[in-house]
C-alpha positions in Angstrom: -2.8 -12.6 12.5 -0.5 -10.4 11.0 -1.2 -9.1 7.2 1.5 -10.2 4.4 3.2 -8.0 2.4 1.3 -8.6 -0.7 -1.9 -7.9 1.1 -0.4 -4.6 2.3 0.6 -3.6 -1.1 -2.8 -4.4 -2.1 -4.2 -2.2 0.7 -2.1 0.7 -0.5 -2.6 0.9 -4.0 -7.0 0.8 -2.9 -5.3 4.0 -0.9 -3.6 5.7 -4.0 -6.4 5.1 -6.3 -8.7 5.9 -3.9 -7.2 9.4 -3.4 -7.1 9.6 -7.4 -10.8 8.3 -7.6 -13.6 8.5 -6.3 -14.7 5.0 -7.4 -12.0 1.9 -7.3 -12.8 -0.9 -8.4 -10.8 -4.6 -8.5 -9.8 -4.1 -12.2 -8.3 -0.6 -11.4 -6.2 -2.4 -8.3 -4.8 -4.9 -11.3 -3.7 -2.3 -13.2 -2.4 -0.2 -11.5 -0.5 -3.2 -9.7 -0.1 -5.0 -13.1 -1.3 -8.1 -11.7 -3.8 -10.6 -13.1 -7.5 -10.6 -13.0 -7.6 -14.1 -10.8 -4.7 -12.6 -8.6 -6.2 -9.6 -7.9 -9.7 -11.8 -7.3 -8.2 -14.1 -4.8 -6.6 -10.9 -3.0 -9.7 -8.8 -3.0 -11.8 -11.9 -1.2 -9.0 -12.6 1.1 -8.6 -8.7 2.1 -12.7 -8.8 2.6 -12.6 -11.5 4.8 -9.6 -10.3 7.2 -12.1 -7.6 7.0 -9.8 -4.9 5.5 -11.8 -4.0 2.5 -15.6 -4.1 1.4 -16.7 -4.7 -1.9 -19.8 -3.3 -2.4 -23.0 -4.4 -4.4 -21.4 -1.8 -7.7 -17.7 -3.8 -7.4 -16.7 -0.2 -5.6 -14.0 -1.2 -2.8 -13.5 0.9 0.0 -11.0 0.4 2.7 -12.2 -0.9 6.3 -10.9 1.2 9.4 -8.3 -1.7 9.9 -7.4 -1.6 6.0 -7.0 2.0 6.2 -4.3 1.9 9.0 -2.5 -0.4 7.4 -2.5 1.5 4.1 -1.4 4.9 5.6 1.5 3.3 7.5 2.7 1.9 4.4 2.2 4.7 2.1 3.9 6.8 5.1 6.8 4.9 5.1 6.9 4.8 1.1 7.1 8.4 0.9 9.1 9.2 3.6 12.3 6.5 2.6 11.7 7.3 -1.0 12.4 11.0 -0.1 15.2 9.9 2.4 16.5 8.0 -0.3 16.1 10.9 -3.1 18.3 12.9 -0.3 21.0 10.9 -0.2 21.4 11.0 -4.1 19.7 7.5 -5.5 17.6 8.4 -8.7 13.9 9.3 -7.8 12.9 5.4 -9.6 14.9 3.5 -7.9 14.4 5.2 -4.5 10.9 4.0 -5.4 11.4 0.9 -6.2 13.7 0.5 -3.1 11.2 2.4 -0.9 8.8 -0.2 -1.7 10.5 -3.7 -0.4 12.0 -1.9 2.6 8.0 -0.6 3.7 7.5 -4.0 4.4 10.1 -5.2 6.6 11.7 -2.3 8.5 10.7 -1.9 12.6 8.3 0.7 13.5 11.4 1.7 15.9 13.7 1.8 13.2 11.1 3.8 10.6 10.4 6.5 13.6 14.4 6.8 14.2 14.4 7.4 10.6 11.6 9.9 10.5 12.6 11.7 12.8 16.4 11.7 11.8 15.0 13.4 8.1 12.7 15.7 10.2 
């Protein structure tokens, strides 16, 4: 079954944080996401079920081998369109914001044609 894109987004904030912080917890995710307490709930025990993320005894979440792929790909392709993006003259923001709805949808043949292209 193929992950949604709320659930990757979800995956690659734990990623960010996690990279800020040694310790993440669910209330750190909603923050940082700006999502609700009963959102970010729901997400976590759906992610620990597709078995993507453990939440351990402490509320500490860590990222499965699976949730970690995921993650990385997305917070590749983040970086590398929002630099693409930056390069072709769209404010840094907006590249972001941009960078971040077309992570979700764009080919793995397409983002490689694209990486490569920026290379």
């Amino acid at each position: 079954m193929a992950i949604q894109e709320s659930g990757e987004m979800y995956l690659e904030t734990i990623l960010v944080l996690s990279q800020e912080h040694p310790f993440v917890r669910a209330i750190d995710v909603g923050e940082a996401m700006g999502f609700s307490k009963p959102s970010v709930s729901r997400a976590m025990g759906i992610l620990k079920n597709e078995g993507y993320i453990i939440v351990e005894k402490d509320g500490g979440i860590k990222l499965t081998p699976s949730g970690k792929a995921i993650a990385e790909k997305i917070y590749e392709r983040h970086t590398v369109l929002t630099a693409g993006l930056v390069k072709l003259g769209v404010p840094e923001a907006i590249a972001a914001e941009d960078a971040c709805r077309i992570e979700h949808v764009i080919s793995d043949e397409t983002f490689a044609a694209v990486k490569k292209h920026m290379q």
